[in-house]
C-alpha positions as CSV (number, residue, x, y, z in Angstrom):
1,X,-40.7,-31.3,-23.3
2,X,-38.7,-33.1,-26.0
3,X,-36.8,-30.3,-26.5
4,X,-35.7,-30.0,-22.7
5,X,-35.2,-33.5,-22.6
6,X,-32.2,-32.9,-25.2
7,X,-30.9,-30.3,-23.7
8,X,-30.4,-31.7,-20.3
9,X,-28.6,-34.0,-22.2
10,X,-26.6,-32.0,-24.0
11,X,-25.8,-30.1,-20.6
12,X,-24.6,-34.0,-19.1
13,X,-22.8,-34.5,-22.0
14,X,-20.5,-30.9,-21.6
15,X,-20.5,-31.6,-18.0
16,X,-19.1,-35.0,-18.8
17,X,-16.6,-33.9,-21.6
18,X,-15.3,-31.0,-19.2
19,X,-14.2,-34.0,-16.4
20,X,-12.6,-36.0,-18.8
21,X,-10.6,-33.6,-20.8
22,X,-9.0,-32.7,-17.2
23,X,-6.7,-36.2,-16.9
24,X,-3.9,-36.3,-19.1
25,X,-1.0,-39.2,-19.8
26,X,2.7,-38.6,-20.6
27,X,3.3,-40.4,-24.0
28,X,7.3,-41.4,-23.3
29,X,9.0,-44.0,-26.1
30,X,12.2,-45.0,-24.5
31,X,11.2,-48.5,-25.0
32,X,11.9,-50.8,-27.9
33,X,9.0,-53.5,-27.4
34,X,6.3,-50.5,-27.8
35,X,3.4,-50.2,-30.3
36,X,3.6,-47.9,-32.8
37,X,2.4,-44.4,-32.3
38,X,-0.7,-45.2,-34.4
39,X,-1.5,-47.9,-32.0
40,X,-0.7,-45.5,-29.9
41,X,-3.1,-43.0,-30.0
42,X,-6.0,-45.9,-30.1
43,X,-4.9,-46.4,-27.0
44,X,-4.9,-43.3,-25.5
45,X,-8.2,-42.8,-27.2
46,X,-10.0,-46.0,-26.3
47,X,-8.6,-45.3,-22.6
48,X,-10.6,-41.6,-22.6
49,X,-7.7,-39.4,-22.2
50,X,-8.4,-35.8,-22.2
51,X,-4.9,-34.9,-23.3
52,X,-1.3,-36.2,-24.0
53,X,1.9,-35.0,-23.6
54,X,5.1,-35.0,-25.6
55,X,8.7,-35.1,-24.6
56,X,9.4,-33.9,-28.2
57,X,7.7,-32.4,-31.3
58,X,7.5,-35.9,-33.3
59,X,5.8,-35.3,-36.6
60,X,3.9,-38.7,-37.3
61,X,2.4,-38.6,-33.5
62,X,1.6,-35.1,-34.3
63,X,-0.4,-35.6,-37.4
64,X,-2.3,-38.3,-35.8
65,X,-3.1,-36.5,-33.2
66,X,-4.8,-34.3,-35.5
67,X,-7.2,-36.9,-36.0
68,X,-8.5,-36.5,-32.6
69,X,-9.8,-34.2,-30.0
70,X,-7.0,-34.8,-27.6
71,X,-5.4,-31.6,-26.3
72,X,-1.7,-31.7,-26.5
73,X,1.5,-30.5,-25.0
74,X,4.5,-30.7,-26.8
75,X,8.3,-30.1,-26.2
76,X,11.5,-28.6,-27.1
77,X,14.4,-30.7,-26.1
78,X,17.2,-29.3,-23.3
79,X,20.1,-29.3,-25.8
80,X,18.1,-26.7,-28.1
81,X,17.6,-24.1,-25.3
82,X,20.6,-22.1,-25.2
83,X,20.1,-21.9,-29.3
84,X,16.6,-20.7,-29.0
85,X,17.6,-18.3,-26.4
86,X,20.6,-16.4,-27.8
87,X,19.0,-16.7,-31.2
88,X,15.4,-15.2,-32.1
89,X,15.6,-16.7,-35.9
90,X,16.5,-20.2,-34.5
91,X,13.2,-20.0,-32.4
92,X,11.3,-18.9,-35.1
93,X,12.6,-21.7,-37.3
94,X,11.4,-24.3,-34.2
95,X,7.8,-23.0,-34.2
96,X,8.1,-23.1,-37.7
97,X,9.4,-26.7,-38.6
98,X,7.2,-28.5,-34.9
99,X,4.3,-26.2,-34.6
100,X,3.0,-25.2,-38.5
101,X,2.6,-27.8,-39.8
102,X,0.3,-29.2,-37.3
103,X,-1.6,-26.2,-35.9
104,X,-4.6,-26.0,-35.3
105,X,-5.9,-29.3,-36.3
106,X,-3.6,-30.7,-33.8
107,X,-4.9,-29.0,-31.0
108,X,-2.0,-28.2,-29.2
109,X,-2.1,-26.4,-26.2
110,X,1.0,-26.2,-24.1
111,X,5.0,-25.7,-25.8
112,X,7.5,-26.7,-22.6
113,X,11.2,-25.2,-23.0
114,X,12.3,-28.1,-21.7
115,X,12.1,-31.1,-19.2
116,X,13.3,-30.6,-14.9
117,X,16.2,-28.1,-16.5
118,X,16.8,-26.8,-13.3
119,X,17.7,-30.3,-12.0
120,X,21.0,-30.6,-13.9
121,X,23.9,-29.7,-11.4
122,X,26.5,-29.1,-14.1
123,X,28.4,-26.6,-16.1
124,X,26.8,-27.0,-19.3
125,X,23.2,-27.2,-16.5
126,X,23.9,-23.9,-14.9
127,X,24.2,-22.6,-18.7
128,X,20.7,-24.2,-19.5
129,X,19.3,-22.4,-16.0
130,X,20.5,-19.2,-17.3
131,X,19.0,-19.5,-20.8
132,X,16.4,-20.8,-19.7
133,X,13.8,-17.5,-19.5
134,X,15.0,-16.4,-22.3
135,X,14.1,-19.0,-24.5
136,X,10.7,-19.4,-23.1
137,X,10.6,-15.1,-24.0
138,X,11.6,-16.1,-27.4
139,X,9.4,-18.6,-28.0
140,X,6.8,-16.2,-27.2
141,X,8.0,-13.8,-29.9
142,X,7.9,-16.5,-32.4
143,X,4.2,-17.6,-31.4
144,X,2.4,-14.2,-31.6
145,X,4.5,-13.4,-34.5
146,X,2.4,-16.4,-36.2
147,X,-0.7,-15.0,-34.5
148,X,-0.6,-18.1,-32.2
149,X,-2.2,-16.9,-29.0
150,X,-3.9,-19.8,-27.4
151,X,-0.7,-22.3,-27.0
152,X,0.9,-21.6,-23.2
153,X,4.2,-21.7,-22.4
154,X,5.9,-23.4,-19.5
155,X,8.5,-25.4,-18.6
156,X,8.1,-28.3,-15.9
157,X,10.3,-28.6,-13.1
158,X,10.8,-31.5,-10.5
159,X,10.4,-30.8,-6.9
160,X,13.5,-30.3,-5.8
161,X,13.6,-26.5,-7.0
162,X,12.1,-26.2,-3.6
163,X,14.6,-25.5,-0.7
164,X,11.9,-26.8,2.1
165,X,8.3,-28.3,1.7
166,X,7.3,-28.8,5.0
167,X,5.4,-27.6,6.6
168,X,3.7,-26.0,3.1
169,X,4.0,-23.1,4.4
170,X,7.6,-22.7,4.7
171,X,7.8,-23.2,1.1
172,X,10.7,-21.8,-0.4
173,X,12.8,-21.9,-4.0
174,X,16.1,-23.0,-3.6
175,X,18.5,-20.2,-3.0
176,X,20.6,-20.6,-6.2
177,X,17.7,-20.6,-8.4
178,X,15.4,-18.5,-7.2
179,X,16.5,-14.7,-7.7
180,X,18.4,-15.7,-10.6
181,X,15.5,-17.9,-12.4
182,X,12.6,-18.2,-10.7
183,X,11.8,-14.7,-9.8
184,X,12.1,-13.8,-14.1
185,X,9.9,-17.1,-14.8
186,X,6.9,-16.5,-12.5
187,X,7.2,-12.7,-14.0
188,X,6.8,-14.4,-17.2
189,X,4.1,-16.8,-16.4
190,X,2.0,-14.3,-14.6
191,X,2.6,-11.7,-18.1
192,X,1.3,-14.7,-20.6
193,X,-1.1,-16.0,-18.4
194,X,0.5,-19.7,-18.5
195,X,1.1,-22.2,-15.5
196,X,3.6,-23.5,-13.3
197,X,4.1,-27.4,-14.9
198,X,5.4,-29.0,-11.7
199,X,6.3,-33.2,-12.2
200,X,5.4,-34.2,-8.0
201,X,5.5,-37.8,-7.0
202,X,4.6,-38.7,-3.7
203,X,6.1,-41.9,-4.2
204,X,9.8,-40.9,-3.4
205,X,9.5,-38.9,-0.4
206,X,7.4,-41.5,1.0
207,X,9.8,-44.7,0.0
208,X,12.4,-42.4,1.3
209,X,11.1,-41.6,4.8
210,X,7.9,-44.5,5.8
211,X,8.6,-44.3,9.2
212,X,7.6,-40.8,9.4
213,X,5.3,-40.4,6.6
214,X,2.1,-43.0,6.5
215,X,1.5,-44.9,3.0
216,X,-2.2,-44.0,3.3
217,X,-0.9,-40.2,3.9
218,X,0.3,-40.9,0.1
219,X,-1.9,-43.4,-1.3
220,X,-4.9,-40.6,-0.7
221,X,-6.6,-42.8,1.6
222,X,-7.5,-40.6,4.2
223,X,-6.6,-42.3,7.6
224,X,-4.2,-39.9,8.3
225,X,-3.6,-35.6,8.2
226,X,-1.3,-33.3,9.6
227,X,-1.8,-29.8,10.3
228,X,0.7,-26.9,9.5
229,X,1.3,-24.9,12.3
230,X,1.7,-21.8,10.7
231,X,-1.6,-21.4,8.3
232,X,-4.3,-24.6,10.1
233,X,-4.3,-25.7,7.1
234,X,-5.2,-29.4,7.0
235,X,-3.9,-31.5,5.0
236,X,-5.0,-35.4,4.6
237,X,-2.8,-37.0,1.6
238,X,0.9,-35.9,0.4
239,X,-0.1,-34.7,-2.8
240,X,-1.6,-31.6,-1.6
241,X,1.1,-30.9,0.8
242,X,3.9,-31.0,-1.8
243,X,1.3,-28.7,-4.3
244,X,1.0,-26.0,-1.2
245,X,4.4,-25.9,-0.6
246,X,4.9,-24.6,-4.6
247,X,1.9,-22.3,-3.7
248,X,3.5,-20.8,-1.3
249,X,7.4,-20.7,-2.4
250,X,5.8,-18.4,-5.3
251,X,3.3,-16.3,-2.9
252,X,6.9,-15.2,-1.3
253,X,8.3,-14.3,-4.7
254,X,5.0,-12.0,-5.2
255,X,3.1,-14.0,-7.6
256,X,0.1,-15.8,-5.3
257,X,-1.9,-16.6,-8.5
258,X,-0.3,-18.2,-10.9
259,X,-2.6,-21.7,-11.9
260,X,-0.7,-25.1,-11.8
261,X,-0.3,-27.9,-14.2
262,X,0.7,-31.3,-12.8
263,X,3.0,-32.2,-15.6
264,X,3.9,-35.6,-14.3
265,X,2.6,-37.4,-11.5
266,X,2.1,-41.2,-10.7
267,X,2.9,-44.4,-8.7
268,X,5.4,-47.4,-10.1
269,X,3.6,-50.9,-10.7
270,X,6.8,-52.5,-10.1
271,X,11.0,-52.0,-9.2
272,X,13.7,-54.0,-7.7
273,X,13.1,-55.8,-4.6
274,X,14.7,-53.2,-2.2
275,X,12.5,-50.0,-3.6
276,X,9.7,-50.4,-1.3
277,X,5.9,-49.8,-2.2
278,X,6.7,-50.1,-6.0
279,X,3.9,-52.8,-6.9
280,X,0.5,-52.8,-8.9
281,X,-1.7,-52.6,-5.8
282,X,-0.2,-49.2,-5.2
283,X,0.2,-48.3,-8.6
284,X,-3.7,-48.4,-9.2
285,X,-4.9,-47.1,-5.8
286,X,-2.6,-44.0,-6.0
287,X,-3.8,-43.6,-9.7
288,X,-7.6,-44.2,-9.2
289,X,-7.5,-41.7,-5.9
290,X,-5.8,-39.2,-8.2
291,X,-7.8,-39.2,-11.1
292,X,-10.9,-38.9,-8.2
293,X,-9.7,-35.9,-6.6
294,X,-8.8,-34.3,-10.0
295,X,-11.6,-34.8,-12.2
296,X,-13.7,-34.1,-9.4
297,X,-16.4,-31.1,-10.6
298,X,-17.0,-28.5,-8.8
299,X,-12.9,-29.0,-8.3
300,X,-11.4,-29.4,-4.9
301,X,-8.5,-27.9,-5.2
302,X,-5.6,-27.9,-2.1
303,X,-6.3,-26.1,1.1
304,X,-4.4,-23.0,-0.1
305,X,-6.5,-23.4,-3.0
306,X,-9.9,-24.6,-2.3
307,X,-12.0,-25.1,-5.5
308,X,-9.3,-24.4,-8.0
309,X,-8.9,-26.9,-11.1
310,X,-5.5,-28.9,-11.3
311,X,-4.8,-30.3,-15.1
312,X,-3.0,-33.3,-14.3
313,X,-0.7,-35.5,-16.0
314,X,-0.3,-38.9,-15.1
315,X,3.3,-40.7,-16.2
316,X,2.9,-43.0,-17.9
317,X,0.9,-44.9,-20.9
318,X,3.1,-47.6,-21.4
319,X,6.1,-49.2,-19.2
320,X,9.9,-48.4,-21.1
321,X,12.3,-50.9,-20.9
322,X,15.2,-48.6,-22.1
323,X,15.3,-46.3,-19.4
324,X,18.1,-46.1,-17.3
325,X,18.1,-46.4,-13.6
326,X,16.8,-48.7,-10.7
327,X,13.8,-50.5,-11.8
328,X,11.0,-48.4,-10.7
329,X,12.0,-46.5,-13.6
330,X,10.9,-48.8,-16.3
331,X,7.6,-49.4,-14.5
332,X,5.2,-46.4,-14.1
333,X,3.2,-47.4,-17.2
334,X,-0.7,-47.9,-17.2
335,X,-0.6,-50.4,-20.1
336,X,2.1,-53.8,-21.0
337,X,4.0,-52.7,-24.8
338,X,1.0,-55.6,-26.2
339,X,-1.0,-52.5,-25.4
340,X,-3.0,-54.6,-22.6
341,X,-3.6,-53.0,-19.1
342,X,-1.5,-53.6,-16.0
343,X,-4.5,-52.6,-13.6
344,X,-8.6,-51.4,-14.5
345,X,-8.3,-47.8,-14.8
346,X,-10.9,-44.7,-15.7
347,X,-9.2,-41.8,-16.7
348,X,-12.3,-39.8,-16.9
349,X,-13.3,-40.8,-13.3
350,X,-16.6,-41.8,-13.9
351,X,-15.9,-45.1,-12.5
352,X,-16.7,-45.3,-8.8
353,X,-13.5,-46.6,-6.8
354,X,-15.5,-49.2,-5.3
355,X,-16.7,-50.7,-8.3
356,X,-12.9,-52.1,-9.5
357,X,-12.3,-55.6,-9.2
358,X,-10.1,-56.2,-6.0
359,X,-6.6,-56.2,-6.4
360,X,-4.1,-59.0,-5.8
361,X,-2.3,-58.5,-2.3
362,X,1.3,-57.0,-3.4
363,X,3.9,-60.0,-3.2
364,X,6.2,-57.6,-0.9
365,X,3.5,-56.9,1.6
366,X,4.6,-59.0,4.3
367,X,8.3,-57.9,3.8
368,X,7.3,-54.2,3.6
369,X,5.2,-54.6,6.7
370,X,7.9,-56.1,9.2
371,X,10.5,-53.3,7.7
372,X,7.6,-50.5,8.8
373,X,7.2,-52.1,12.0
374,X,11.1,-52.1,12.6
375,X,11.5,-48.7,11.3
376,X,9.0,-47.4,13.8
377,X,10.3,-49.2,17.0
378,X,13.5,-47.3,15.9
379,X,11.8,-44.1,15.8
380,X,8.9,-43.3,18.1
381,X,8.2,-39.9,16.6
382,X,6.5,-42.0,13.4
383,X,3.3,-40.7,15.2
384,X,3.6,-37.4,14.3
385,X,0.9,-37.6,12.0
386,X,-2.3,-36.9,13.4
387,X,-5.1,-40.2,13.5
């Protein structure tokens, strides 16, 4: 009996390593108030992260990394793409200067060609496009010729690669991307067995449009669905409308299967005073529902893809103060740069929802709600979501 007694254990325990190593956090440094990376990684550690990702190669993060059993994905900066991908020796030289070294006691996992490439609307961006592929090909070369075999590659890409979202199923890749870049990269992906790394935040199409899209709809709490007209399909939070409509932009280009990896995802704890929803209250609600759904086991997957596992990134472990843009941008972060915690949080999502302390009321609630009301007095269609 003693013996069985240990191995149920043991059982609980895999089962309980297997939900946490799901939930990853985006490890940015464009901050000058942060710890330093050996704080760092206590942090992530302490927090239960299952995995971290890079926006660069950094060697002292590497080899502390090695230290632990997070799972890491790394990456090779934009201007180093069209390099890599005109020269085979320069991407041998990158896996041999940022991967070596560190491999395999580092236990990296994922190598991203760089970061939302495809969003750059520019000369030297259409070059990048165009290299793009063939980077990621060469990359490849350069791993098996190292006998590397378990590290995938990808490359994330924001949202708007999609032409149309909605209704999911009228998914599509924009036009001037998606013969010439996305029909070679899903080739790829489906060849190597990798992942489509999508960064998808319900936060801006919903701060965009809240007249017409419900902040329960996006805050995963359920009081609302819609149904697309075409498939049936029901969906009951934002999330899984955006991930279906990916699904099914590459089920037209022929490749139905290929797994996903949310590379960035997340909810800002704070902004300027006209960027509406951008508060703590939001922050952790969107975060704690997310971590739910994805660590859930057996894993719910969307409705195009009931049951299917979603690795998931969440952005970000710290707040940067030296990113550019409107404030929301310097305010995604789970923890202050003193390394203390902006809201309770669980990454391995143990913690029943119910169980957090309550939140303080968001100070813009009462503003936000007489701009929702006003909005939908202007527009009397707000109600076609389904109640």
């Amino acid at each position: 009996m003693s013996h069985l007694v240990v191995f149920l254990i043991y059982l609980l325990w895999i089962t309980r390593a297997k939900v946490s190593s799901n939930i990853g956090v985006n490890y940015g440094q464009l901050g000058n108030n942060l710890p330093s990376p050996h704080r760092s990684i206590e942090l992530l550690t302490t927090m239960k992260a299952g995995r971290v990702k890079l926006y660069d190669a950094n060697p002292e993060i590497l080899r502390l990394l090695s230290t632990t059993k997070l799972k890491v994905s790394i990456m090779i900066p934009n201007n180093e793409i069209s390099g890599i991908a005109t020269n085979q020796s320069m991407a041998d030289e990158w896996v041999k200067n940022n991967v070596l070294p560190y491999y395999p006691k580092t236990l990296i996992r994922y190598l991203l060609v760089g970061n939302e490439v495809l969003s750059y609307n520019s000369e030297q961006g259409h070059q990048m496009w165009n290299d793009l592929v063939p980077a990621m090909r060469n990359i490849e070369r350069s791993l098996k010729g190292q006998n590397i075999r378990d590290i995938k590659i990808g490359t994330p890409l924001a949202m708007e690669v999609l032409q149309s979202t909605f209704p999911p199923s009228s998914g599509t890749f924009r036009p001037d991307v998606r013969d010439s870049v996305m029909a070679p990269m899903l080739k790829f992906l489906n060849r190597t067995k990798s992942f489509f790394f999508i960064d998808i935040y319900p936060y801006f199409p919903w701060s965009q449009n809240p007249h017409n899209i419900s902040l329960d709809f996006a805050l995963f709490r359920g009081n609302s669905s819609i149904r697309d007209p075409a498939t049936g399909l029901v969906y009951t939070n934002l999330l899984d409308q955006m991930l279906d409509s990916l699904i099914f932009a590459m089920s037209k280009l022929g490749y139905p299967n290929i797994n996903l990896v949310v590379s960035e995802t997340g909810w800002p704890n704070s902004g300027d005073e006209e960027e509406l929803g951008a508060n703590t209250f939001n922050a952790a609600t969107y975060n704690r529902n997310l971590i739910h759904k994805m660590s859930t086991k057996p894993p719910i997957g969307t409705p195009a893809r009931p049951g299917v596992a979603i690795p998931t990134f969440i952005f970000s472990l710290f707040d940067e103060n030296q990113k550019p843009g409107p404030g929301t941008e310097r305010h995604w972060g789970f923890l202050h740069p003193d390394g203390t915690p902006i809201y309770d949080i669980d990454l391995t999502g143990k913690h029943p929802i119910t169980n957090y302390a309550p939140l303080p009321a968001p100070k813009s609630q009462f503003t936000y709600n007489l701009s929702a009301i006003a909005l939908r007095l202007e527009n009397r269609d707000y109600f076609h979501i389904e109640r």
